[in-house]
Each structure stands twice: as C-alpha cells, then as structure tokens.
N, C-alpha and C positions, 0 to 999 in steps of 0.2 A: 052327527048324533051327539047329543048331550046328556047327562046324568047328572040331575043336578042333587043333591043330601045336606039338611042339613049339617052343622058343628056343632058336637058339646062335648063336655066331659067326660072321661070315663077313666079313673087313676089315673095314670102316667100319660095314656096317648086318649083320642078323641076317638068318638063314633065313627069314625071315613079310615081310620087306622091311618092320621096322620100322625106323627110322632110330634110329642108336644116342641120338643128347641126348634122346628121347621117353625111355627107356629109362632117366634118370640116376638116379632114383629104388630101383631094383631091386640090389639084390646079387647079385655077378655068381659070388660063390663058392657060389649058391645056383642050384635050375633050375627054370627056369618054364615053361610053357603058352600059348600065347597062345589066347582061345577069341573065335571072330568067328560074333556070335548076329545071325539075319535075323529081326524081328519084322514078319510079314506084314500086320497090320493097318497100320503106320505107315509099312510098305514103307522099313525102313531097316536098317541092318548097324549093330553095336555091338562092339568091339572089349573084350575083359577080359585082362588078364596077370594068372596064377594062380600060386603057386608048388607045384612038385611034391612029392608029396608022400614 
C-alpha cells in the first residue's frame, strides 16, 4: 500500500509533518511527493521524497 501527498510549506515544518532539517538536502525551488510505502510482510512504513514531475 502506498500514500502518496504532496510537499509544501507551512512555517517551520511541511504539510506531511516532516520536519524542515530532514528536508536539507531537497531543492525548495523544485516540488516534491512525499510517498509513505507499508510493506506487510516486515509490518513496517517507509518514507521516499520524489521530485515531481
């Protein structure tokens, strides 16, 4: 299962409530995806930021 949201701003941290310094890496004059993937075997969430396209 997948959940994919966009990213923007909102003061200090982003709409997905990822905290902006995870975030430092990313170009902000660029837009991204965040996509939060459940792998049911290992029964865990995985987190990707994609850029859009």
């Amino acid at each position: 299962m997948e959940l994919r949201r966009r990213l923007y701003a909102r003061g200090s941290s982003h709409e997905t409530t990822i905290p902006k310094p995870l975030l430092f890496a990313l170009d902000p004059a660029k837009k991204h995806d965040v996509v939060f993937a459940y792998d049911a075997q290992r029964r865990e969430w995985t987190i990707r930021i994609e850029e859009r396209a």
